[in-house]
C-alpha positions in Angstrom: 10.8 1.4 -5.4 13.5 -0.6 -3.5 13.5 2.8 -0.6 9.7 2.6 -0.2 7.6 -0.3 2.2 4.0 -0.3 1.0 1.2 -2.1 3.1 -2.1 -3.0 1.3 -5.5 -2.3 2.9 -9.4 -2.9 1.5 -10.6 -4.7 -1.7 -9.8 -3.4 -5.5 -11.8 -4.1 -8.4 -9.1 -4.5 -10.8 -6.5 -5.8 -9.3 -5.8 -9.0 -6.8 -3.4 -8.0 -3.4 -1.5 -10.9 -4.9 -1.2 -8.7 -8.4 -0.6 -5.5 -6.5 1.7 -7.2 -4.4 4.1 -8.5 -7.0 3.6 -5.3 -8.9 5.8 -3.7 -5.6 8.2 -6.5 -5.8 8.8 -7.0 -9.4 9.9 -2.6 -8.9 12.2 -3.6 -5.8 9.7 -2.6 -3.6 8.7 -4.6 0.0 5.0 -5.6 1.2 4.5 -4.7 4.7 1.4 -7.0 6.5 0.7 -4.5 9.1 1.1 -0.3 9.3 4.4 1.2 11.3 6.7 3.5 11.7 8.8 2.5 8.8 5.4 2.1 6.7 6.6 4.7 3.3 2.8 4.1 1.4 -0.4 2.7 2.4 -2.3 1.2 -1.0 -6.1 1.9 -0.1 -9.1 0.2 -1.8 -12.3 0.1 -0.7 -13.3 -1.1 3.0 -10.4 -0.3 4.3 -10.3 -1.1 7.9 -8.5 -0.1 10.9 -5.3 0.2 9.4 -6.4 3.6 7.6 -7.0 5.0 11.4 -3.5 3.7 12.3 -1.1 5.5 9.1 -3.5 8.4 9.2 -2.0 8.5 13.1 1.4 7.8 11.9 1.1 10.6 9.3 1.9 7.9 6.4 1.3 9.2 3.1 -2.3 7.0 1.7 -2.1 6.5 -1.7 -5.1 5.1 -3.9 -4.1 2.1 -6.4 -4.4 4.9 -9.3 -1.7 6.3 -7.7 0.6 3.0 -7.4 -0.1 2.4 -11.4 1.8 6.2 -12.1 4.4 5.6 -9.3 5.3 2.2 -11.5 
């Protein structure tokens, strides 16, 4: 994952943000805090907050954490 900067948004029932978090950075990945430009993945869960509105703007692809499990 090292090409790809993920940012986290909303709660997950099986997994913590720290989990998902070091899942990303275990694979080379980076954790992002807040949506941009240079944003590759937003993880949603559920509640997800304003920064759903913003990557949706940015036309970042939203991926589910069912998706980040296959991606790994």
């Amino acid at each position: 994952l090292s090409d790809y900067r993920f940012v986290i948004t909303g709660s997950f029932a099986d997994y913590s943000r720290e989990e998902i978090e070091r899942m990303i950075k275990e694979r080379g990945g980076s954790v992002q805090s807040a949506v941009n430009a240079k944003t590759s993945f937003l993880v949603v869960g559920k509640d997800p907050g304003s920064k759903l509105a913003k990557a949706r703007d940015l036309g970042i692809t939203i991926i589910t954490i069912g998706d980040l499990v296959k991606m790994l």
